[in-house]
C-alpha positions as CSV (number, residue, x, y, z in Angstrom):
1,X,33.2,-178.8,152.3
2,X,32.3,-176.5,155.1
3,X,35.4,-175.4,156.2
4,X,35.5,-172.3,154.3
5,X,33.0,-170.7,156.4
6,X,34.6,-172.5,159.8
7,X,38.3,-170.6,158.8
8,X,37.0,-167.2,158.4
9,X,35.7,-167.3,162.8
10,X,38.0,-165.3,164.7
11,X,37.1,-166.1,168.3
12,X,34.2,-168.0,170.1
13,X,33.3,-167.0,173.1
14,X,31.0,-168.1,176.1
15,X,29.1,-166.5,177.3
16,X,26.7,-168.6,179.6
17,X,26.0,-172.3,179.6
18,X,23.4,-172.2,176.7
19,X,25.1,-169.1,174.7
20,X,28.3,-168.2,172.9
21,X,29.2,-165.1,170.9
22,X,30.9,-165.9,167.6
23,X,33.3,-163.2,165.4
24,X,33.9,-163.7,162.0
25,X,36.4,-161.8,159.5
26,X,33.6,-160.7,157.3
27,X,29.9,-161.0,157.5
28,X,28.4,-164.1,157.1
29,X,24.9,-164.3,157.0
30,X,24.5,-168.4,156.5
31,X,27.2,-169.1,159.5
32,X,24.2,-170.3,161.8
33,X,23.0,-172.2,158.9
34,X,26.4,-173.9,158.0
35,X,27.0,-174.4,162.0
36,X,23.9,-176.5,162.4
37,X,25.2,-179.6,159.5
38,X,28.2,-179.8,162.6
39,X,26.3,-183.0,164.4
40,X,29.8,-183.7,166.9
41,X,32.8,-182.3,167.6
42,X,35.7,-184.7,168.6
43,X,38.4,-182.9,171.2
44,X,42.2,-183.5,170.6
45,X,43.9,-185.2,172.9
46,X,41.3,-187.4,174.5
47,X,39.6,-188.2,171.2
48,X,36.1,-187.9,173.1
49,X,33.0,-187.1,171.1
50,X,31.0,-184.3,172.1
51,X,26.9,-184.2,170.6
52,X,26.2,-181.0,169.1
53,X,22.6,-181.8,169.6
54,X,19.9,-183.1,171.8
55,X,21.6,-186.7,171.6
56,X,25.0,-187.8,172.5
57,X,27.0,-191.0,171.3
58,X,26.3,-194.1,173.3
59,X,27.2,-196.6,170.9
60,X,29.3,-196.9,167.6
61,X,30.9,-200.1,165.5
62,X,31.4,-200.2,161.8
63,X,28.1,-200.7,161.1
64,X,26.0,-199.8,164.1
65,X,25.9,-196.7,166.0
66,X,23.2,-195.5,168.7
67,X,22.4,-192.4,170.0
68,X,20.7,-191.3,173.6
69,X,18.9,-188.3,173.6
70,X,20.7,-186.2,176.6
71,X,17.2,-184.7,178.3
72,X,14.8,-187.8,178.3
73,X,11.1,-186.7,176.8
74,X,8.4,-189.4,177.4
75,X,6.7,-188.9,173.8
76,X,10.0,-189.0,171.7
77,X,12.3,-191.9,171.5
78,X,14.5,-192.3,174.0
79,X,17.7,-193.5,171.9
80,X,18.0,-193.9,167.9
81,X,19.7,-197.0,166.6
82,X,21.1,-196.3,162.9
83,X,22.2,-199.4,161.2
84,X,24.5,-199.6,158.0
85,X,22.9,-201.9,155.5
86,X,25.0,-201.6,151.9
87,X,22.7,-203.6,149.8
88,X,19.1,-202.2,148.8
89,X,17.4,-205.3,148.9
90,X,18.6,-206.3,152.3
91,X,17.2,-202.6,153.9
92,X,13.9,-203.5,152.3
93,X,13.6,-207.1,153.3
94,X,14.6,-205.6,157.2
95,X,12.1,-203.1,157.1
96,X,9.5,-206.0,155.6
97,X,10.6,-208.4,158.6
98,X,10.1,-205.5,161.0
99,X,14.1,-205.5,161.9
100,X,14.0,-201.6,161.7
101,X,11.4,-199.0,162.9
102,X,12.2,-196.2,159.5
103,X,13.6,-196.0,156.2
104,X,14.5,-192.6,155.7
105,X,15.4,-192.1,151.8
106,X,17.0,-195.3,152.2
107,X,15.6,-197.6,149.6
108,X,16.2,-197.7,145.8
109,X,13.6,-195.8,143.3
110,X,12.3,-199.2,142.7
111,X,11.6,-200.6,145.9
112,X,10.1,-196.9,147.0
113,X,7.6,-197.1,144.2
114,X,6.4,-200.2,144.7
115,X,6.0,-200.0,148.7
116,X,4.1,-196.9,147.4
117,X,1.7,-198.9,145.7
118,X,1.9,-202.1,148.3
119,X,2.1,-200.3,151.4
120,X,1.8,-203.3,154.2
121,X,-0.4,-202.7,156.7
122,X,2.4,-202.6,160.2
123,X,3.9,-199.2,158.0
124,X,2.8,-195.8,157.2
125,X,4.4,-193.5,154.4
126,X,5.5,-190.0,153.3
127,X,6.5,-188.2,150.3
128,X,8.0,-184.8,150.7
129,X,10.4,-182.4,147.9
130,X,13.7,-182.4,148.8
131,X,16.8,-180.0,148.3
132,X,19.7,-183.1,147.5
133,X,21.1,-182.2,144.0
134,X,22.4,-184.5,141.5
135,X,24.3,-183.1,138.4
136,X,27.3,-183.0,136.0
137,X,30.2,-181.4,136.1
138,X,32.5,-180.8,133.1
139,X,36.2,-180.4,133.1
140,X,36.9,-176.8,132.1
141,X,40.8,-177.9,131.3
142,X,39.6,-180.6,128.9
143,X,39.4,-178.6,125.2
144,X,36.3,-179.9,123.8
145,X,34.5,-179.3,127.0
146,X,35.6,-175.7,127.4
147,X,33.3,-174.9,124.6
148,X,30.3,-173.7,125.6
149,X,28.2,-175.0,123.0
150,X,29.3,-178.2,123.7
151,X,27.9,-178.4,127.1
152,X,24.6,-176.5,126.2
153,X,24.0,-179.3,123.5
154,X,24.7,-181.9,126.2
155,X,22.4,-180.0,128.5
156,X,19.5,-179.9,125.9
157,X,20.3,-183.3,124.7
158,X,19.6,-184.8,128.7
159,X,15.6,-185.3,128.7
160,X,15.5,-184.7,132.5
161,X,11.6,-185.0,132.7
162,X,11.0,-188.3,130.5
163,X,14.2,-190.1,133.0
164,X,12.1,-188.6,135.6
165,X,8.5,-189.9,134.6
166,X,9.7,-193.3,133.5
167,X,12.4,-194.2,135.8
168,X,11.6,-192.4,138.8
169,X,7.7,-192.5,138.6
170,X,7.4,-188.7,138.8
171,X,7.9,-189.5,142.5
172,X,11.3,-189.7,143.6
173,X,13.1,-186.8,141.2
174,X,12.4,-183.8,140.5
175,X,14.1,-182.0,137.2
176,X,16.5,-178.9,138.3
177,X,17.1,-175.7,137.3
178,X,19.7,-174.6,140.0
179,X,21.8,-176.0,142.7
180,X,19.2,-174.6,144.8
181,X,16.1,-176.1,145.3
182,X,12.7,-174.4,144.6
183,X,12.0,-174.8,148.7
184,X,14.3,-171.8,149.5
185,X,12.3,-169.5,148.2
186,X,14.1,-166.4,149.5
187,X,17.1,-167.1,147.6
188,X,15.8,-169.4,144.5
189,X,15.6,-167.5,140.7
190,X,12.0,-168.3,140.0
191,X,12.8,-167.2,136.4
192,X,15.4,-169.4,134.9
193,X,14.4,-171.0,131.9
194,X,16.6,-174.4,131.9
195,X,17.3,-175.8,128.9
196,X,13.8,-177.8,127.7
197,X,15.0,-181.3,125.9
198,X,15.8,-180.0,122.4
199,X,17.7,-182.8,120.6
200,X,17.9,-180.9,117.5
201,X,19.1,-177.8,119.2
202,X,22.0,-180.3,120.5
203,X,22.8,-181.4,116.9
204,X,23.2,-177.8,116.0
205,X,25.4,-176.6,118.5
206,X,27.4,-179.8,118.5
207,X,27.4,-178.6,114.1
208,X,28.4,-175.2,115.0
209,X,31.1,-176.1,117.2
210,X,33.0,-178.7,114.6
211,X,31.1,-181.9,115.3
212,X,29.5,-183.3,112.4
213,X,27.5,-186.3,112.5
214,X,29.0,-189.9,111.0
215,X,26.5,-190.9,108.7
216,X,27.4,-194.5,109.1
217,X,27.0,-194.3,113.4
218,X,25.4,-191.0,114.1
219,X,27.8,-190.2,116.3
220,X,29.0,-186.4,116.2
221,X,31.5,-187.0,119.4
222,X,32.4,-189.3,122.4
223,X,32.8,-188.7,125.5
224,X,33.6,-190.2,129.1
225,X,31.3,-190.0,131.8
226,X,32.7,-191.2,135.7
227,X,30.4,-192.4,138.3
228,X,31.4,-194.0,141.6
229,X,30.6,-198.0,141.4
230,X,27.2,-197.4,143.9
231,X,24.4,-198.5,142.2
232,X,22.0,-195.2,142.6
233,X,24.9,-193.5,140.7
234,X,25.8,-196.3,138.2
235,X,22.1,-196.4,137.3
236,X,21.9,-192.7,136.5
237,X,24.5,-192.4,134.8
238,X,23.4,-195.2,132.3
239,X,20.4,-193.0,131.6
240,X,22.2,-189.9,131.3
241,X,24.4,-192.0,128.4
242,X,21.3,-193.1,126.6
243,X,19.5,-190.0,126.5
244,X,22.6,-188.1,125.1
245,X,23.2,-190.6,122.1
246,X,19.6,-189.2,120.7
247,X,21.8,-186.4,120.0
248,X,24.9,-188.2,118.5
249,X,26.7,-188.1,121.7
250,X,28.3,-191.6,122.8
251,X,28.8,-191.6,126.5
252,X,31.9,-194.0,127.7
253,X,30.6,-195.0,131.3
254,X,33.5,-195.7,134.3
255,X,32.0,-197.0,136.9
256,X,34.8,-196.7,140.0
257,X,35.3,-197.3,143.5
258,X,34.1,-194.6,145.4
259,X,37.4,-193.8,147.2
260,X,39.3,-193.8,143.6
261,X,36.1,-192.1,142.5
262,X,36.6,-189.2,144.3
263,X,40.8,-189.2,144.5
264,X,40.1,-189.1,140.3
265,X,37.7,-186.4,140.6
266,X,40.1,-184.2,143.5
267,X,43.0,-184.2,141.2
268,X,40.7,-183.2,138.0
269,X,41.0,-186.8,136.1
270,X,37.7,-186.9,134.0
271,X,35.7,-185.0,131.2
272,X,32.6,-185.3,132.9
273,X,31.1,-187.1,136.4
274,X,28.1,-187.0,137.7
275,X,27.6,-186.6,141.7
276,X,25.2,-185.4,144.5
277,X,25.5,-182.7,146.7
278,X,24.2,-183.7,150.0
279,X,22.8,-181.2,152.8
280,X,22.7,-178.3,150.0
281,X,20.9,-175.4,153.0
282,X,21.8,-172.3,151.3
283,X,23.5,-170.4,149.0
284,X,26.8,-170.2,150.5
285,X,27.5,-173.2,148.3
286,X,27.9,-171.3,145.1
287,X,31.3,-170.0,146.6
288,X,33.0,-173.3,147.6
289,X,31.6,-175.1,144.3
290,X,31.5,-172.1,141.4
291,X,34.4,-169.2,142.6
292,X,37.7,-169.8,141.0
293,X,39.3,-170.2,144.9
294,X,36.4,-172.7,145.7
295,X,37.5,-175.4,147.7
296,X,35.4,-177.7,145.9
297,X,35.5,-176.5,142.5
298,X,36.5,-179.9,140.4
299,X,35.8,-178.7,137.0
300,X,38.3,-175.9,137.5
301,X,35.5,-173.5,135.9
302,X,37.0,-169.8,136.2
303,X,34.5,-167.1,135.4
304,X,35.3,-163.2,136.8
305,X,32.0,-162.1,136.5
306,X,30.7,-164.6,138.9
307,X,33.5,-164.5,141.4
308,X,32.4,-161.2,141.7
309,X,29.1,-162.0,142.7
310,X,30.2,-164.4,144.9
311,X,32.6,-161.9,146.4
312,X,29.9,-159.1,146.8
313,X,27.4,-161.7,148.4
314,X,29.6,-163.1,150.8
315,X,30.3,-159.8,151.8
316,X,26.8,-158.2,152.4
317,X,25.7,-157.7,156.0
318,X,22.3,-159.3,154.7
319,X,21.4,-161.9,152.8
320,X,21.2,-160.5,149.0
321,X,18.6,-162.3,146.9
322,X,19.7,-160.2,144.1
323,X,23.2,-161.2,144.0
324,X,22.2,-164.9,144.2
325,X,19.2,-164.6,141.4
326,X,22.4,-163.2,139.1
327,X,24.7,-166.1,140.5
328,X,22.3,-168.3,139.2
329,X,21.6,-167.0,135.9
330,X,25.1,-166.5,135.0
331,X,25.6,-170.1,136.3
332,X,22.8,-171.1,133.7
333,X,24.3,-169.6,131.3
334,X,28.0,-170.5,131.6
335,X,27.2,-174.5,132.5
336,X,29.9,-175.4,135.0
337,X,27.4,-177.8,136.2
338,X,24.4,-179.3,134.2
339,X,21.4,-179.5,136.7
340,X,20.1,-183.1,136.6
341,X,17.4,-183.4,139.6
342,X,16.6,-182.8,143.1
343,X,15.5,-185.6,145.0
344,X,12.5,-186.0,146.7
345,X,12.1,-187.7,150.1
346,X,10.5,-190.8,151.2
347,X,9.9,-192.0,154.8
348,X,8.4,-195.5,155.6
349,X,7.8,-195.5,159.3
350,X,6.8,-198.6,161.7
351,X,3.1,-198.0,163.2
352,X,4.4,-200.0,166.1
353,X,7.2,-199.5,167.8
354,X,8.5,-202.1,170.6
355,X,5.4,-201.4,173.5
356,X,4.7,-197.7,171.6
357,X,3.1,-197.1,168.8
358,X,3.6,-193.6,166.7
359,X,0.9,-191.1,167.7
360,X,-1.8,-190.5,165.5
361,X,-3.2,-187.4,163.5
362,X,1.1,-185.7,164.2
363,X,2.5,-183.5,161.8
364,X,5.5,-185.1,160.6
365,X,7.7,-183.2,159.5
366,X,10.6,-184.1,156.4
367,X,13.4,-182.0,155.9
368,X,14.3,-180.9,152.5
369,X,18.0,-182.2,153.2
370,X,16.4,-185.4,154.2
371,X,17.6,-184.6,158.0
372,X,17.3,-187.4,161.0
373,X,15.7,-184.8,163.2
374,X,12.6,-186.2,161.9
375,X,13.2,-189.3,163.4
376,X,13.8,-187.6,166.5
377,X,10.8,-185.5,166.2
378,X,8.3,-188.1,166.3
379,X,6.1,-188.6,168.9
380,X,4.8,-191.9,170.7
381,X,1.7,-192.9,172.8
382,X,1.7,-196.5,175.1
383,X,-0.1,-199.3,173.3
């Protein structure tokens, strides 16, 4: 979703073996930012993969890979093995067993509350906010979902804070206001005012805009919601559909295959899907998701006033808080997204290590996008 920022370099040039000069068309003050989510480059022709990064490649299957770190440091690991596991229950049992060293907001709400609670005695655990954004996108060609009041009924009919407390243990999500998280403070509107559940505010728009309730069902409307088939996703969006019917909205669930999923989504095939946004680092976003030329604009949402904005902060020499405090109001109040959560992140981390052990009374650090670098950050001492 990146490649917006990657078309608009001109020339990259080296300068010595640890610097390169990079032009751009226009300024872009996140480029640095957008460079760094680049972990390897693969080169044409050979098809070798180069590490951008203090590890390179040693090993890869379909469900294994294994990277060595390139400059060997005695207190860090020497090599990270990364194993796919598809089924929750299975991660948890190997991190039980001892099969794997780290869980890394790899385990369902469930199982992260209750290792919480029953933390065995061979692990340690963190909590930490996180910047991953979950929310709902509307189809802006679909008539009932054009209208506005539609989707602020649906976002004051979603009770963001009760799925959060009951489901999610106050622990694991955290209700959103923005696209951007609260941790980039330079950038975040501290003042939005979200949309508090209301469900008889969402009965009255849904009123004013031609939807009267059926006294026989309560149902003012129906809609469809798409999720892919993963169960994080198919879970959500069950408790998205039961918190909307409060306010006489019946929510069709279709659950799909994540490759149909997102071929569906591509070619605008939905009224409404709910999704994450993975790696969200800055505001740069708002022009690939939100601009009418966004490259990842699904809901086909078209707003001049904002493009605008977009336009004028893409453009600044510096990064203009400003600009994106007005991006985000106008985003509140035109809806092309409904801000369901950000998700918090949870680390359960082996004391013991093969003949290491992890080094007591360290700092460690988790990244808001839940990043590996914390794995590779972690220090060791000999048993």
């Amino acid at each position: 979703i990146h490649g917006d920022a990657y078309r608009k370099i001109t020339q990259v040039r080296v300068v010595s073996h640890d610097k390169v000069s990079i032009e751009t068309e226009v300024p872009q003050p996140f480029l640095l930012s957008d460079l760094s989510l680049v972990k390897i480059y693969k080169l044409s022709g050979s098809g070798e993969i180069i590490p951008a990064g203090a590890f390179r490649l040693s090993e890869q299957t379909a469900d294994r890979v294994v990277l060595s770190r390139v400059e060997p440091n005695h207190a860090k690991a020497r090599a990270l093995e990364f194993r796919y596991v598809r089924d929750d229950y299975t991660r948890y049992q190997m991190l039980m067993r001892g099969d794997v060293h780290a869980a890394l907001s790899a385990l369902s709400a469930s199982k992260t509350l209750y290792l919480e609670k029953q933390l065995p005695s061979h692990l340690f655990s963190y909590f930490a906010e996180g910047s991953n954004f979950s929310y709902l996108c509307f189809n802006f060609r679909n008539p009932i979902l054009r209208d506005k009041r539609v989707r602020k009924a649906i976002a004051y009919a979603l009770d963001q804070k009760a799925i959060a407390r009951y489901r999610y243990g106050d622990r694991i999500a955290t209700p959103a206001r923005s696209v951007l998280s609260p941790l980039m403070k330079s950038v975040y509107a501290t003042d939005l005012a979200g949309y508090a559940h209301n469900v008889k505010k969402a009965q009255e728009l849904l009123e004013s805009a031609g939807y009267p309730v059926n006294p026989k069902t309560g149902i003012r409307l129906s809609l469809e919601l798409k999720t892919s088939n993963e169960k994080f996703a198919m879970d959500l969006g069950q408790l998205i559909a039961n918190s909307l019917r409060d306010a006489g909205i019946a929510v069709r669930l279709r659950h799909i295959e994540s490759g149909v999923f997102m071929s569906e989504i591509q070619r605008g095939d939905f009224q409404i899907f709910s999704s994450r946004w993975i790696g969200v680092s800055n505001p740069s976003i708002f022009a690939r998701i939100f601009h009418s030329k966004g490259n990842v604009n699904r809901g086909r949402f078209e707003n001049s006033t904002l493009d605008g904005l977009i336009d004028e902060a893409a453009s600044a020499q510096t990064v203009r808080s400003d600009l994106f405090h007005k991006i985000q109001h106008l985003a509140e109040d035109e809806l092309p997204y409904v801000n369901v959560f950000h998700w918090n992140n949870a680390l359960f981390l082996a004391k013991q290590w093969g003949k290491s052990r992890v080094k007591a009374n360290q700092n460690i650090v988790l990244y808001p996008n839940a990043g590996y670098q914390t794995l590779a950050d972690i220090e060791f001492e000999p048993l």
